[in-house]
Every structure is written in structure tokens, then in C-alpha cells.
C-alpha positions as a Markdown table, in Angstrom:
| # | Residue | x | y | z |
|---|---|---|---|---|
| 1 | Unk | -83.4 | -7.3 | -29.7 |
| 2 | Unk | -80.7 | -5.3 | -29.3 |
| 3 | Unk | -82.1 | -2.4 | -29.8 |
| 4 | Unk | -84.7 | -3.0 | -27.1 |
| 5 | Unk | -81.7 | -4.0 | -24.9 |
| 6 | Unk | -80.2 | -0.6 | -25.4 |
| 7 | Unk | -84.0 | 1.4 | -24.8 |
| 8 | Unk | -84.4 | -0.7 | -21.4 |
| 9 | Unk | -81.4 | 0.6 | -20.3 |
| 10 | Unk | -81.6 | 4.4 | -21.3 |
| 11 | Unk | -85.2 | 4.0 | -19.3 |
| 12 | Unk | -83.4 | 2.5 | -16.4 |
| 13 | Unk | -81.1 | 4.9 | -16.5 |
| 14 | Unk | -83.5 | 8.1 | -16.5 |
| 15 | Unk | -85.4 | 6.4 | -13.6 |
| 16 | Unk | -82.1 | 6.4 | -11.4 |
| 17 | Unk | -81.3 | 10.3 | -12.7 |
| 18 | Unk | -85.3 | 11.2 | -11.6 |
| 19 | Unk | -84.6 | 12.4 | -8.1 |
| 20 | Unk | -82.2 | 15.1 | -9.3 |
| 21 | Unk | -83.8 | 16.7 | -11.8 |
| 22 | Unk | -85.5 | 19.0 | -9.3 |
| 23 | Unk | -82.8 | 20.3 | -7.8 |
| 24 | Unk | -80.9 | 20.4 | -10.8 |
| 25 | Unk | -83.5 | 23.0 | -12.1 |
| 26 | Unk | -83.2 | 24.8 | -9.1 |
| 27 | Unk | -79.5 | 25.0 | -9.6 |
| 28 | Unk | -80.2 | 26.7 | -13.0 |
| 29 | Unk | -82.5 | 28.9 | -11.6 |
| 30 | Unk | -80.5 | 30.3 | -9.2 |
| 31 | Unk | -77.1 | 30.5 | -11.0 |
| 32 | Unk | -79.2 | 32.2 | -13.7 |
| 33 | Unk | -80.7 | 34.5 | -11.0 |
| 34 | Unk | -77.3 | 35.0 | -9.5 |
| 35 | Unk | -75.6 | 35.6 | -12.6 |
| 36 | Unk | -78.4 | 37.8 | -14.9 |
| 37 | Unk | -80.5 | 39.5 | -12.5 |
| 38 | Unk | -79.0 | 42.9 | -11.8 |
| 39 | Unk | -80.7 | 42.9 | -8.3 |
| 40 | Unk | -78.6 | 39.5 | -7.2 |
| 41 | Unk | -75.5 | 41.4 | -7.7 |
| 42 | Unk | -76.2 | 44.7 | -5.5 |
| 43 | Unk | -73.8 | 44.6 | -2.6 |
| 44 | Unk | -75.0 | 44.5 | 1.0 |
| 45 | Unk | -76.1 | 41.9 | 3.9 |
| 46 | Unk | -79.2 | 41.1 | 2.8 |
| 47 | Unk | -78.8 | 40.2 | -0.3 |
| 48 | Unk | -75.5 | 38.0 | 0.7 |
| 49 | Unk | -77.9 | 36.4 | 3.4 |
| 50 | Unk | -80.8 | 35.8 | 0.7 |
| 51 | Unk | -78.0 | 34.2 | -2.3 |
| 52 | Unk | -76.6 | 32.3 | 0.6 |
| 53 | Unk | -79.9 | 30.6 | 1.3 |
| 54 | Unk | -80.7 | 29.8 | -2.4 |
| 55 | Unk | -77.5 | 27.7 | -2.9 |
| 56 | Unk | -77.8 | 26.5 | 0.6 |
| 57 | Unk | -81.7 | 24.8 | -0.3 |
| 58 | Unk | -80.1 | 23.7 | -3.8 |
| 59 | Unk | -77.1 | 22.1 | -2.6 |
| 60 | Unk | -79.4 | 20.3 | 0.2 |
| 61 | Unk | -82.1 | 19.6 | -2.7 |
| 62 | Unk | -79.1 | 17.3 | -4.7 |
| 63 | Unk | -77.3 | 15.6 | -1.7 |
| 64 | Unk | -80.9 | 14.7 | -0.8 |
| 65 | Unk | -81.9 | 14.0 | -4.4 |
| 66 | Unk | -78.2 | 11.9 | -4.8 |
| 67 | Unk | -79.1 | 9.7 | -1.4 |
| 68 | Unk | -82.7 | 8.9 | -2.1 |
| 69 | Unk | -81.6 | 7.8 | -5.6 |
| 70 | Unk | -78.4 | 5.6 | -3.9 |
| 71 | Unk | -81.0 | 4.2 | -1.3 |
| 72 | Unk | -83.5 | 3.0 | -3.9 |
| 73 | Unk | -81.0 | 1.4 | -6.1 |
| 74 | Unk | -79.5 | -0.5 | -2.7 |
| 75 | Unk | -82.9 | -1.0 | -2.2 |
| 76 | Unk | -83.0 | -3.2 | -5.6 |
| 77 | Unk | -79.9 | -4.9 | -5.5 |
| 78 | Unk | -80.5 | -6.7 | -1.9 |
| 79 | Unk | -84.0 | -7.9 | -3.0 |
| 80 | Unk | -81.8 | -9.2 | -6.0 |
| 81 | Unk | -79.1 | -10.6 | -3.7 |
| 82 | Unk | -82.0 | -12.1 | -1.6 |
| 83 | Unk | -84.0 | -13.8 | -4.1 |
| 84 | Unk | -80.9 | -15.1 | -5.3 |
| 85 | Unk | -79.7 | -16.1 | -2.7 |
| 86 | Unk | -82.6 | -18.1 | -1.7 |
| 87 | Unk | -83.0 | -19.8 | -5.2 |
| 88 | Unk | -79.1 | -21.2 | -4.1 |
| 89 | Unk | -80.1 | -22.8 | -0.5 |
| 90 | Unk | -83.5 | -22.7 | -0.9 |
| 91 | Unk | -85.5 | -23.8 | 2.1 |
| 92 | Unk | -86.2 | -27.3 | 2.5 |
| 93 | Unk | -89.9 | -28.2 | 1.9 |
| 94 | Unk | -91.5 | -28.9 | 5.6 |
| 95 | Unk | -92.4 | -32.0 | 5.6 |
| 96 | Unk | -90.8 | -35.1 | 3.4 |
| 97 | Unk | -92.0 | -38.4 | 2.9 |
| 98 | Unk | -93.6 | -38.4 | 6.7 |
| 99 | Unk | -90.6 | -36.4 | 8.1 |
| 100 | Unk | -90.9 | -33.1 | 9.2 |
| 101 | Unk | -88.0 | -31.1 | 8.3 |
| 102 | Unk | -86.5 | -26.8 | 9.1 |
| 103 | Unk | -83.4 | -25.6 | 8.1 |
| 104 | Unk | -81.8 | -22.4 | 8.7 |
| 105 | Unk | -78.3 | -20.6 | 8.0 |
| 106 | Unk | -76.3 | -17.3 | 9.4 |
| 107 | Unk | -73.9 | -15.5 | 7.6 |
| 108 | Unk | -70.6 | -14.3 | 9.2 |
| 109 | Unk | -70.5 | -12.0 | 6.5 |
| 110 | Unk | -72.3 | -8.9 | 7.0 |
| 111 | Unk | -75.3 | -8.5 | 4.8 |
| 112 | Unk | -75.6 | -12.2 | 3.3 |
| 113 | Unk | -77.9 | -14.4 | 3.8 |
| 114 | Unk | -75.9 | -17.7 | 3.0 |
| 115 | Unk | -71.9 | -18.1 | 2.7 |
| 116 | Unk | -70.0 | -21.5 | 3.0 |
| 117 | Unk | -72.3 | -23.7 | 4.5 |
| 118 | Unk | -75.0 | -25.7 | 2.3 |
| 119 | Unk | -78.0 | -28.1 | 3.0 |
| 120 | Unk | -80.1 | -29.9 | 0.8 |
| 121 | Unk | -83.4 | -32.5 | 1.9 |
| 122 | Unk | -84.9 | -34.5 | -1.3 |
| 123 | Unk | -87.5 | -37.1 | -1.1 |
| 124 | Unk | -86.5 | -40.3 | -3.4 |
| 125 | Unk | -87.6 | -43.8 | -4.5 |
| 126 | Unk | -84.6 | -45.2 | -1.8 |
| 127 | Unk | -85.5 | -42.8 | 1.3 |
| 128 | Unk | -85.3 | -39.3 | 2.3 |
| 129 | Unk | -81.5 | -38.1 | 1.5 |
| 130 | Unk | -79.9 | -35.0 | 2.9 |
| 131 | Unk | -76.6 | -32.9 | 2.7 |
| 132 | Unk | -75.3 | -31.0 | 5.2 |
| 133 | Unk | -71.5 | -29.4 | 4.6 |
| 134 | Unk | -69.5 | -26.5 | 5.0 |
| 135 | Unk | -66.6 | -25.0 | 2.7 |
| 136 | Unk | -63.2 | -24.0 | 3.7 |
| 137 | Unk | -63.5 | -20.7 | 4.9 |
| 138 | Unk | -66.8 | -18.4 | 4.7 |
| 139 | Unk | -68.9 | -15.8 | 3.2 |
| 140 | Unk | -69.4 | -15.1 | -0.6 |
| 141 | Unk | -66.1 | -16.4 | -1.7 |
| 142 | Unk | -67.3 | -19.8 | -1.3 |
| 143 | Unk | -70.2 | -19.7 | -3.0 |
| 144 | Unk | -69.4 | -21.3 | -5.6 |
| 145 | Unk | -68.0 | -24.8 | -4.8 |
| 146 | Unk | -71.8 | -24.3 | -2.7 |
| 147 | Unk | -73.1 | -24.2 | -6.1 |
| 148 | Unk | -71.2 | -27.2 | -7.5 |
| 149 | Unk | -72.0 | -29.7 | -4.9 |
| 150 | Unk | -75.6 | -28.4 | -4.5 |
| 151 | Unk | -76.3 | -28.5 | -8.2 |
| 152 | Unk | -74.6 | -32.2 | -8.1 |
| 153 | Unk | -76.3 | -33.5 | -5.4 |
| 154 | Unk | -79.8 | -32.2 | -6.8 |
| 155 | Unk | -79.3 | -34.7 | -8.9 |
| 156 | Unk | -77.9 | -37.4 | -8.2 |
| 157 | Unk | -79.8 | -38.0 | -4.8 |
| 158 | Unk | -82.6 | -39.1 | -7.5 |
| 159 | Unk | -80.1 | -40.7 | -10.1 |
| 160 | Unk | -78.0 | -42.7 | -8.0 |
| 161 | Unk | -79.4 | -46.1 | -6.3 |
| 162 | Unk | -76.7 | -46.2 | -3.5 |
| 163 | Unk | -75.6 | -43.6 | -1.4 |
| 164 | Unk | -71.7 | -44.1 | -2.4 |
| 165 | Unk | -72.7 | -43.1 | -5.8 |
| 166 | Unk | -74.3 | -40.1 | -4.1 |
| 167 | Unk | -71.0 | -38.8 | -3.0 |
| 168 | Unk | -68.9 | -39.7 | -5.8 |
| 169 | Unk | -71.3 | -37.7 | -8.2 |
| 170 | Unk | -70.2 | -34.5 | -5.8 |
| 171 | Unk | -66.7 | -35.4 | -5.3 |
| 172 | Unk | -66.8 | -35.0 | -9.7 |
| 173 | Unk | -68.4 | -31.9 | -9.6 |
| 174 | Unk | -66.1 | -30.3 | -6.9 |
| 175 | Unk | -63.4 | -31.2 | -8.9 |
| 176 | Unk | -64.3 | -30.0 | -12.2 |
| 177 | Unk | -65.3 | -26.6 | -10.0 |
| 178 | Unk | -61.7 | -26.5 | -8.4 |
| 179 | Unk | -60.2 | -27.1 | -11.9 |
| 180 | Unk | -61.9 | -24.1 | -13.4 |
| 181 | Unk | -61.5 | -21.8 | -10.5 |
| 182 | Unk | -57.6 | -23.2 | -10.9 |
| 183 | Unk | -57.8 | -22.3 | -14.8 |
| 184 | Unk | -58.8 | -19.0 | -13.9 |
| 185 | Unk | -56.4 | -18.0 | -11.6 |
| 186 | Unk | -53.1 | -19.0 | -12.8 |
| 187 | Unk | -51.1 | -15.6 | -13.1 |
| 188 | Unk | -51.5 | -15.7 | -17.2 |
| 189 | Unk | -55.1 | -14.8 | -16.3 |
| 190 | Unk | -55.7 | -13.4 | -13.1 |
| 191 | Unk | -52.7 | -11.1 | -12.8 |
| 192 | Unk | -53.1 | -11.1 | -8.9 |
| 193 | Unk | -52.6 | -13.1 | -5.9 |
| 194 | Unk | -56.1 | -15.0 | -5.3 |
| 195 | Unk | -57.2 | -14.2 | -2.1 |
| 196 | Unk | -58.9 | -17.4 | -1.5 |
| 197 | Unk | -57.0 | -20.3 | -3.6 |
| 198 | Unk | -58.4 | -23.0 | -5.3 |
| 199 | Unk | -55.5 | -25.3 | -4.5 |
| 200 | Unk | -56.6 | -24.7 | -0.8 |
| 201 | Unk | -60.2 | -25.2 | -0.7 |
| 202 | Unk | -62.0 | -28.4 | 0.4 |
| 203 | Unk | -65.6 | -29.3 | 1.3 |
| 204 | Unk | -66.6 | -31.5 | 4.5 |
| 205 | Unk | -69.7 | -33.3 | 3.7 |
| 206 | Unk | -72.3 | -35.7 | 5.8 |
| 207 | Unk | -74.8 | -37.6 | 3.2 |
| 208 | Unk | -77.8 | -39.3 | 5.3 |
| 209 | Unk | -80.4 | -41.5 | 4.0 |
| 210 | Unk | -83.5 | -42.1 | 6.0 |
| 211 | Unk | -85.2 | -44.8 | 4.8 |
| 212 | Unk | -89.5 | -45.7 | 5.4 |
| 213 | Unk | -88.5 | -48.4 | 8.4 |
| 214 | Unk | -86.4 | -45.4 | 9.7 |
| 215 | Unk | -83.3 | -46.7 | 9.8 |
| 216 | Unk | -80.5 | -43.6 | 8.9 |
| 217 | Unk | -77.5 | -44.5 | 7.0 |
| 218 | Unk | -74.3 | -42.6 | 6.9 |
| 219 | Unk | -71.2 | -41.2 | 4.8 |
| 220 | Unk | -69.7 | -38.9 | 6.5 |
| 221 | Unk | -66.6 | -36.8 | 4.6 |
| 222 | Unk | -65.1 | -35.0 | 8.0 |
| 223 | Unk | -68.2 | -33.4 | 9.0 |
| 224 | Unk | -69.5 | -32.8 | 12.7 |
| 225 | Unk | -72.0 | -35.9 | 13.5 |
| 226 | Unk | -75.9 | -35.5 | 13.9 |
| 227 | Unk | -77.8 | -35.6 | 17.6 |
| 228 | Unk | -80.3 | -37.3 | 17.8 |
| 229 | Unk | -83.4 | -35.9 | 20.0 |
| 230 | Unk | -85.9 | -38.2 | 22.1 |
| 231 | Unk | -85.8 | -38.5 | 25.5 |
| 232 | Unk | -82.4 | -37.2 | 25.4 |
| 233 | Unk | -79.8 | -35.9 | 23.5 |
| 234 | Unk | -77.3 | -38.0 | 22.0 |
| 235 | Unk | -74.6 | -38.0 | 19.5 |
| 236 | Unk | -75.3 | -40.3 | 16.8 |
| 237 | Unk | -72.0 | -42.0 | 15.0 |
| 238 | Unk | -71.4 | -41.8 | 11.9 |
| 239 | Unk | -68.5 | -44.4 | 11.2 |
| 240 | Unk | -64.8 | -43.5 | 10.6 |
| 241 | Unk | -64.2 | -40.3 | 8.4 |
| 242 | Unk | -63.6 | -40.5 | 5.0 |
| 243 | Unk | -61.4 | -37.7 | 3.7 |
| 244 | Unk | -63.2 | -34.1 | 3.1 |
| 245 | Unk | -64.0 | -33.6 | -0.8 |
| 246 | Unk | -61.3 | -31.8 | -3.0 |
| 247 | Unk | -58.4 | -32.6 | -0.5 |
| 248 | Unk | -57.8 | -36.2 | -0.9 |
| 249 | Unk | -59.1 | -38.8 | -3.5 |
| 250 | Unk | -62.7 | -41.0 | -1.9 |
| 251 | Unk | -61.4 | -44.9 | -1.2 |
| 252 | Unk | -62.8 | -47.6 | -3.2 |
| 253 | Unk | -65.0 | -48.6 | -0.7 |
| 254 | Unk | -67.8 | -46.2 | 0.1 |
| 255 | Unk | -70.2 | -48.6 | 2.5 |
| 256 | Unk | -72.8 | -46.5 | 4.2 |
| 257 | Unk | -72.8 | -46.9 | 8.2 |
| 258 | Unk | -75.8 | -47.8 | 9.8 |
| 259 | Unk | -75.6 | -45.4 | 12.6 |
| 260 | Unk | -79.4 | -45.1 | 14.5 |
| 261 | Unk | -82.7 | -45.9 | 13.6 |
| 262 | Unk | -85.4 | -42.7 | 13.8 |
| 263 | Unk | -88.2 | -43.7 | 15.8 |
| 264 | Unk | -91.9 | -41.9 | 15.1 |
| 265 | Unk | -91.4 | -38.5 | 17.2 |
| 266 | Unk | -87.4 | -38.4 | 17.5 |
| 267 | Unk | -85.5 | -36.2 | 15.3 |
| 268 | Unk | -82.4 | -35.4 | 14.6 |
| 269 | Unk | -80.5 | -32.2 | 14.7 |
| 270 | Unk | -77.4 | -31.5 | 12.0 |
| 271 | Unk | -75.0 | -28.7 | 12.4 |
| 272 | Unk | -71.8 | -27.3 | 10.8 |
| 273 | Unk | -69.0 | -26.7 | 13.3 |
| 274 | Unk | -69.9 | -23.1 | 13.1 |
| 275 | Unk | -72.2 | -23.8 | 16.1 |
| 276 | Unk | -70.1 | -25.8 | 18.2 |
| 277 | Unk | -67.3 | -23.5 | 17.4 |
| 278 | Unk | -68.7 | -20.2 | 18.4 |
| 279 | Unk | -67.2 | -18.4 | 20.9 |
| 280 | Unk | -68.2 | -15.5 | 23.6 |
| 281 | Unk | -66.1 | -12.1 | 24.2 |
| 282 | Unk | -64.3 | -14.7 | 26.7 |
| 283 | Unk | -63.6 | -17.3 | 24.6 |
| 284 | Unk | -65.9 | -19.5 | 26.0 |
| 285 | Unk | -67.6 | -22.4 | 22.8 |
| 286 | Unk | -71.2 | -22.3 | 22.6 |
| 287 | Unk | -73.0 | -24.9 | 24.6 |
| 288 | Unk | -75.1 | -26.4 | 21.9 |
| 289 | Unk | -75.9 | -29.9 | 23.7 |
| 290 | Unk | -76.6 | -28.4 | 26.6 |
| 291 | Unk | -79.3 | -26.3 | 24.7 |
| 292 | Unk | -80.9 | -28.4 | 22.7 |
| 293 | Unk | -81.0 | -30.8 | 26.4 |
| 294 | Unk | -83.0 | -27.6 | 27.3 |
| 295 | Unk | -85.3 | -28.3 | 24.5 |
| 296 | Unk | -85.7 | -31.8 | 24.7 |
| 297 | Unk | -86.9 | -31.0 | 28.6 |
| 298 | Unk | -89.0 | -28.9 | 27.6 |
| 299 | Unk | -92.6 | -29.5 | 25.5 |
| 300 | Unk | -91.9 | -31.1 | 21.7 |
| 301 | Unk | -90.3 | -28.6 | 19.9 |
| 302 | Unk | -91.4 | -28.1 | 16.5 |
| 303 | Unk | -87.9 | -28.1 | 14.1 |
| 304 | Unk | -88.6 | -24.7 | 12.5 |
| 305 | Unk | -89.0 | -23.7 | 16.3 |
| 306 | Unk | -86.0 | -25.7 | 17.1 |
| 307 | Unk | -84.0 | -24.2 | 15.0 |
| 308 | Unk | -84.7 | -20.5 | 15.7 |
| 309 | Unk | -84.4 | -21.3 | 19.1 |
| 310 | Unk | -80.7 | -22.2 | 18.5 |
| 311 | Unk | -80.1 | -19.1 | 16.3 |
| 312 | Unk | -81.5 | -16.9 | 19.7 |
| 313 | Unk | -78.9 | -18.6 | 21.5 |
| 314 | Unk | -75.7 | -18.3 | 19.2 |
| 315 | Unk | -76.6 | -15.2 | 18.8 |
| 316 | Unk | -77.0 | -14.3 | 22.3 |
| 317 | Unk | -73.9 | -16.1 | 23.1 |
| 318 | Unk | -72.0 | -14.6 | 20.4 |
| 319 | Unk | -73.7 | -11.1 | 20.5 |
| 320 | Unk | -74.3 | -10.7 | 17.1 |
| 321 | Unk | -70.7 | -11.5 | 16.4 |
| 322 | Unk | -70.0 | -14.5 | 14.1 |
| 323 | Unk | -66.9 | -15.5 | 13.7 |
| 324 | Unk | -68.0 | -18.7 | 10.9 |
| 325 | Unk | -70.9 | -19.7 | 9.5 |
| 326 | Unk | -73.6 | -21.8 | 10.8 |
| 327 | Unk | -76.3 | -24.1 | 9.2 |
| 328 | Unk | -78.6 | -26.2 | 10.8 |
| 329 | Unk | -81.2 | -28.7 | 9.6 |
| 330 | Unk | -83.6 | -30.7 | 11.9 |
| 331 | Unk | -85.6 | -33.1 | 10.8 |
| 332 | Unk | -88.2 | -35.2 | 12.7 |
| 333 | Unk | -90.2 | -38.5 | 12.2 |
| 334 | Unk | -93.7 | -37.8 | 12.1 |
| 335 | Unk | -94.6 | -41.5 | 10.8 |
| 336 | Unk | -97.3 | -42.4 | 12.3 |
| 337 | Unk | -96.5 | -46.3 | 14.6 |
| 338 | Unk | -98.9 | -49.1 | 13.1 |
| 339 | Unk | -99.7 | -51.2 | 15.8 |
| 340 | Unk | -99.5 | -55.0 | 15.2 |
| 341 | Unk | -102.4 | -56.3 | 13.7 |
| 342 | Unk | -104.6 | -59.5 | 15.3 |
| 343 | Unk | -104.5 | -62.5 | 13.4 |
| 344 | Unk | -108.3 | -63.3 | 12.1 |
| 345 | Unk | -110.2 | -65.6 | 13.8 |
| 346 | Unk | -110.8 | -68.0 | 10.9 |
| 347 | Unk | -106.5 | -68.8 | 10.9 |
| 348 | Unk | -106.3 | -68.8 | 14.4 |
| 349 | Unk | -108.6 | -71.6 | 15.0 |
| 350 | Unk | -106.9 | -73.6 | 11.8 |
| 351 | Unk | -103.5 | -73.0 | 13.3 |
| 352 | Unk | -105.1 | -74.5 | 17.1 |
| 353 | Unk | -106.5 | -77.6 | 15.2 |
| 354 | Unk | -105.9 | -81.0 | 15.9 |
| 355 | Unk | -103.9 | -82.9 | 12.8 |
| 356 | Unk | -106.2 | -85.5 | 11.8 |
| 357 | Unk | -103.7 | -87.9 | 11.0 |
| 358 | Unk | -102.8 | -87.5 | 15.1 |
């Protein structure tokens, strides 16, 4: 095994050194020209003019060589990055338990596809559950508490029969993520300053759970509260804030809040505070109600659409200039309304019947 480690390697190697081997050889050629042919060493301008434009086509052949090598191998590591990336905060499937459902993210960091925002949609035996939070700060340093509450809510959004239980299960693994990240860099260890301290990171958090009569329930951990889209727009509550995950211990009491009930064809629309937050060369915030009353005025917006539309705007707004990042998840109730049923005939007329002990 090892052996076929070290063979895949030396082939991997070779590949990346393919693009230079032609001008390499013409490199030998012409310092063995320049060095062993008696005519390459006659004085005079032609033959400077004709030795300058050898080394000249060589030394263009390996910068050329050099950069098409460094371009394929970039080449490989962003579709590495990417699939990764996407295996992390994969896209939510689109359509759950009779709810339609889009997501989408935007990096403030330059060349990532996700940074310190997360979402997460599962189907389960006690309703459609979803996570929606963002990590102190942004970018690739925050990946990982991403992957700890992620990887713990995976889970326990099947596991757990209440919703408190839910966020518990992710308040645990934050912790034990903050306590190895701690671990790592104490000074015995890391030797340096950590940029982005353990000590100093926190996660705000909003667990929903949609359940089939389409009533949503609510825990919300200092996260930005949901709209809700029929008619109009409005903010739905979400009950008093608990304290964001890794800063301050969860109360006893983790009651879900009823906040709204979903009727067939509303949706709602969940944000980090990325997108409330964004700000123009002027300093103006982003007027994200005021787009998504846009929407609502316009014909039914389909949530993928919905959500692109949004990223347009931001990034209009913004001009391509993100100072956070920004998650959004919509997620509409395509249930279809049973209307209420007739009694049959037979029961009516018993129910209409004279008692015949009147």
C-alpha cells in the first residue's frame, strides 16, 4: 500500500513537470549549440541577433510552460475546494415533505463558496426542521464550528423528539469544538497569537419546525427573525432571545414559540444579518423588505428564483463588495388545502330524525 502511495505520487508529480519538458530540451539544445558549435561563437551582429532569439523563444517556452502547469494545478484545487465545499452546506433538496424549499450563500471572502454562515432543511417524523446561523466573524476561519453544528444538527433533527433537545445536541457539539480549537491554541502548542480566538467565537442560531398542520415553531439563539411572504411581507416573531451558542450557558427551559402558522402558498424567507447589514459606497443598509415587498407584488416567485433575485440586489447594492456573509433559505408551502368534506346523506338524515321516545 505504501508503495502504491509512493508510485501515485511520483506519477502525479511527472504530470505537473509535463509542460516543461519541451522547453527544457530546447534549453539544452541551445546552451549546447551556444557552447559546442564553433559557428555560435563567431563574433558579429548577426550571429548576436540569431543567439539572442534562441534564448529569447526558450526563456518564453518555460514561463509559458511554468504558467500552464500553475493554471492546471489551480485548475484542480478549486474543483476540490468546490466539491468540498458543497459536501459542507450542501443544497437543500427542493421540495420537503410538501414544502418547497432554495437556499443560497455568498462569501465575503474572495474565492469561497461558503464561510460563516450555515443552513440545513431535513424532513422528520415531527415536521420539517431547519437551521439557519451565522458564526462570529466570516470566511474560511469559521469553518469549522459550521462543521460542528452542522454535523450535530444532521443528527439530531432525526434523534431528538423536541425541538429543545435539538439545540442542546448543538450547544454540546460547539462546545467540544471550542474546547479543541482552545486545546490547540494555548501557546505550548500554537506558538503564535491566534488570529481568530476560540475564547471569542459564538454561534447565533434560529431552529424552526414546520409541522403538517403548518403551524412553525421557534427557538431562536440571537438570530435575525424570518418574514413571512403572502399577501405581504411581514416579520414573524420568534419569542425572546435565548443567548447565542458558545457565549453563555442555554436556560433550563427551552419551550419552542409558536410564532405563525404557514398557510398552502405562503413562505417564509430566513436571512443572516449579512443581508440586512449590507451597506452601499454611502453607507446606506440594503433594503431587503422593501425588496422582497417588490416580489410579493409581483407574480409568485418561485424560492430558488426568490433567492437569486435577492443575491442580484445585494450585489447590486453592494457592487460586488461584501463586507459579511450572507445566507438565505426560503421555503414555501406547497400543501395542497383539502376542502371540508360533506357529511353523507345516510348520517345526515339520522342526525335530522325525530327521537321516538319524543
Amino acid at each position: 500500500m505504501i508503495r502504491t502511495s509512493a508510485l501515485l505520487s511520483e506519477g502525479s508529480r511527472l504530470r505537473r513537470l509535463r509542460p516543461l519538458a519541451l522547453p527544457t530540451l530546447w534549453g539544452l539544445v541551445a546552451v549546447t549549440w551556444k557552447l559546442g558549435c564553433p559557428l555560435a561563437r563567431q563574433p558579429g551582429l548577426p550571429m548576436r541577433i540569431a543567439t539572442s532569439v534562441v534564448f529569447f523563444t526558450v526563456g518564453t517556452g518555460l514561463i509559458l510552460g511554468i504558467r500552464r502547469g500553475l493554471s492546471r494545478e489551480l485548475e484542480r484545487v478549486r474543483a476540490i475546494a468546490h466539491a468540498t465545499q458543497r459536501v459542507l452546506l450542501r443544497p437543500p433538496p427542493p421540495r420537503l415533505d410538501g414544502l418547497a424549499v432554495a437556499a443560497g450563500q455568498l462569501s465575503a471572502s474572495r474565492g469561497a463558496s461558503v464561510g460563516g454562515d450555515l443552513y440545513e432543511a431535513v424532513a422528520t417524523p415531527y415536521g420539517v426542521r431547519i437551521v439557519i446561523g451565522d458564526v462570529r466573524g466570516h470566511g474560511l476561519a469559521a469553518l469549522g464550528a459550521v462543521v460542528a453544528v452542522l454535523g450535530s444538527f444532521r443528527e439530531a433533527a432525526h434523534d431528538e423528539p423536541e425541538l429543545g433537545g435539538v439545540l442542546r445536541r448543538l450547544d454540546r457539539a460547539l462546545a467540544r469544538h471550542l474546547r479543541e480549537r482552545a486545546r490547540d491554541e494555548h501557546p505550548a502548542r500554537a506558538g503564535c497569537e491566534p488570529e481568530h480566538p476560540a475564547a471569542e467565537e459564538f454561534v447565533t442560531v434560529l431552529l424552526l419546525e414546520i409541522r403538517p398542520d403548518g403551524e412553525v415553531y421557534a427557538l431562536d439563539c440571537g438570530h435575525p427573525g424570518p418574514y413571512r411572504l403572502g399577501r405581504r411581507v411581514e416579520a414573524v416573531p420568534v419569542g425572546d432571545p435565548l443567548p447565542p451558542l458558545g457565549a453563555f450557558p442555554l436556560p433550563a427551559d427551552l419551550t419552542p414559540y409558536a410564532c405563525t402558522r404557514l398557510l398552502p402558498g405562503e413562505a417564509l424567507f430566513l436571512h443572516t444579518d449579512g443581508a440586512e447589514d449590507a451597506r452601499d459606497r454611502a453607507g446606506r443598509f440594503f433594503g431587503l423588505e422593501a425588496v422582497l415587498a417588490q416580489a410579493v407584488l409581483d407574480a409568485p416567485v418561485p424560492p430558488a428564483a426568490l433567492v437569486q433575485r435577492v443575491h442580484t440586489a445585494l450585489l447590486r447594492h453592494t457592487r460586488g463588495r461584501l463586507a459579511d456573509d450572507v445566507a438565505l433559505l426560503v421555503v414555501r408551502n406547497d400543501r395542497a388545502r383539502v376542502p371540508a368534506q360533506p357529511a353523507e346523506p345516510g348520517l345526515r338524515r339520522t342526525r335530522s330524525a325525530p327521537s321516538p321516545h319524543r
